[in-house]
N, C-alpha and C positions, 0 to 999 in steps of 0.2 A: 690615078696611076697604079697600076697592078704590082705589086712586088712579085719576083721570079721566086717558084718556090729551090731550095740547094738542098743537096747532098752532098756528103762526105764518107767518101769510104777508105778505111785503112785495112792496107797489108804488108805485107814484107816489101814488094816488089812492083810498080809500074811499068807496064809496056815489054813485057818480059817476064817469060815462063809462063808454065798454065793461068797460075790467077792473075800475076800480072798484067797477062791479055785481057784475063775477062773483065778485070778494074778498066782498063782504056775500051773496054767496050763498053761498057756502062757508061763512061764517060759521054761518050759520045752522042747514046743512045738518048741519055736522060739531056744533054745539050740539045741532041733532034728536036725533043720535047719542050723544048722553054725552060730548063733547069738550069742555073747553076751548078756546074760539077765539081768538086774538089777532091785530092786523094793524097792523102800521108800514107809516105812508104818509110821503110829502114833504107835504104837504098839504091843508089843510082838515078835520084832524082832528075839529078842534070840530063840527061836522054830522056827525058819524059814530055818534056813539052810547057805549059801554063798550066797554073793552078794547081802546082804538085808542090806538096811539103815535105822535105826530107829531115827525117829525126836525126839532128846532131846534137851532140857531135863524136862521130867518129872512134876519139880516142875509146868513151864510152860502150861504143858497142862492143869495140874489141876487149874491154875490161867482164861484158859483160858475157861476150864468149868464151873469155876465158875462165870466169867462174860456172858457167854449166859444165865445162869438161873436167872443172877440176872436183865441183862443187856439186850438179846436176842440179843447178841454181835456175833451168831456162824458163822464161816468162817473168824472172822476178828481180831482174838488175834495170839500168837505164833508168832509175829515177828521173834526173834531171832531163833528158829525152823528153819523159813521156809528159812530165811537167812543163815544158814548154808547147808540146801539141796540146795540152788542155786550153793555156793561153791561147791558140792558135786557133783551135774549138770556139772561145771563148769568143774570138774578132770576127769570125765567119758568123757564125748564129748560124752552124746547118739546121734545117728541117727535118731532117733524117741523116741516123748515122749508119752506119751498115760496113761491120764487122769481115774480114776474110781472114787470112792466115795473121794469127799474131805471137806467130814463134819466127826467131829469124835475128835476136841477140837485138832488139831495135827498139821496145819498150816493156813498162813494168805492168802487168795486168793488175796486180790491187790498186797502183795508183788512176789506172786508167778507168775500169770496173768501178772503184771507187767512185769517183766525179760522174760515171755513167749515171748510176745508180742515184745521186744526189741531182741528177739532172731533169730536165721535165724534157730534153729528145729523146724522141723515138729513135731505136736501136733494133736495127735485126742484125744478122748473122747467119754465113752461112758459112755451113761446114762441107772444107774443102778435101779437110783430112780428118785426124782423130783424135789427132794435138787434143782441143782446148776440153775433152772427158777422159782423158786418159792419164797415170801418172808420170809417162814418160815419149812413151813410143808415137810415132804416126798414123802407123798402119799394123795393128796389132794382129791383121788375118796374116800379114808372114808368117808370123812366127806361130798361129793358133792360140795365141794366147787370150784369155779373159778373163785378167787378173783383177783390173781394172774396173770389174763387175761391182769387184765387192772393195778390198783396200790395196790394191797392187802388192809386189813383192818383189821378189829378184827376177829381175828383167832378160830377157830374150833378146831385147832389140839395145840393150845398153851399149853396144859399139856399131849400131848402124848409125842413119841419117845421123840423128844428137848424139852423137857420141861425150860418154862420160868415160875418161879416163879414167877418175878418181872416184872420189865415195859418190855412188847413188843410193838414194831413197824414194824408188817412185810415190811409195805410197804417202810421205811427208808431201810430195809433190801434189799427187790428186788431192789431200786432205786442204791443201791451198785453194786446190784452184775449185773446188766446190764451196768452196768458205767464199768465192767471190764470184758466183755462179750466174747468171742473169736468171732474175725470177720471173 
């Protein structure tokens, strides 16, 4: 009896928006192929179809939007979220995991990063924006900036997309999310 080899891939969003197209294309693609497909999203699970995980709960993410705007906290709230898709990780056994947008108030990257890292799946990642090297921004060519380069600083893009109301520290921010960087 041949075992199906699975994938999993997380992002914000299934079946909706850019990547969330490209995740149900994948889906599909690697199902064409004899794969197991699976995908954790932050949201709108319920329109997606089988085999779609959605990180709850809820109250959570909006706790946890509300501290990047107040805080410019994003990528690093949703503990208990992201700790239940490890679980969730943990009952699948994918074969490959494969990384998309993981901004979006829907899980914690050290806890996630973390268990990757302690884990023996394979993990790619693709970069859909500039999120997961940057201290703050998406798209840091609007604004020219390349601050990012070396330790971020006071942001150009601090009232776009992520909007932080309150205190930002991009460069607290990049200093994170390199401390949990895939090697």
């Amino acid at each position: 009896m041949t075992v199906m080899p699975s994938l999993l891939q997380i992002n914000s969003t299934v079946g909706f928006g850019s990547t969330g197209k490209i995740v149900q294309d994948l889906q599909s693609h690697t199902r064409a192929h004899g794969w197991k497909s699976y995908a954790a999203c932050g949201w709108n699970a319920n329109q997606c179809g089988k085999d779609i995980y959605e990180l709850k709960p809820k109250w959570e993410k909006f706790l946890h939007g509300a501290s990047t705007r107040l805080f410019d906290n994003h990528g690093f709230g949703s503990p208990i979220a992201t700790k239940r898709l490890i679980h969730f990780i943990r009952g699948i056994e994918p074969n490959v995991i494969h990384l998309h947008n993981l901004h979006g108030y829907y899980l914690n990257l050290e806890v996630l990063l973390t268990f990757l890292h302690s884990s023996s799946i394979p993990t790619i990642m693709t970069l859909h924006d500039c999120w997961p090297f940057t201290g703050h921004c998406c798209h840091f060519e609007s604004s020219g900036c390349n601050r990012w380069t070396d330790t971020c600083g006071l942001c150009p893009e601090k009232l776009n997309i992520l909007r932080v109301f309150g205190l930002i520290d991009p460069a607290r921010i990049l200093l994170r999310k390199r401390n949990y960087s895939v090697n």
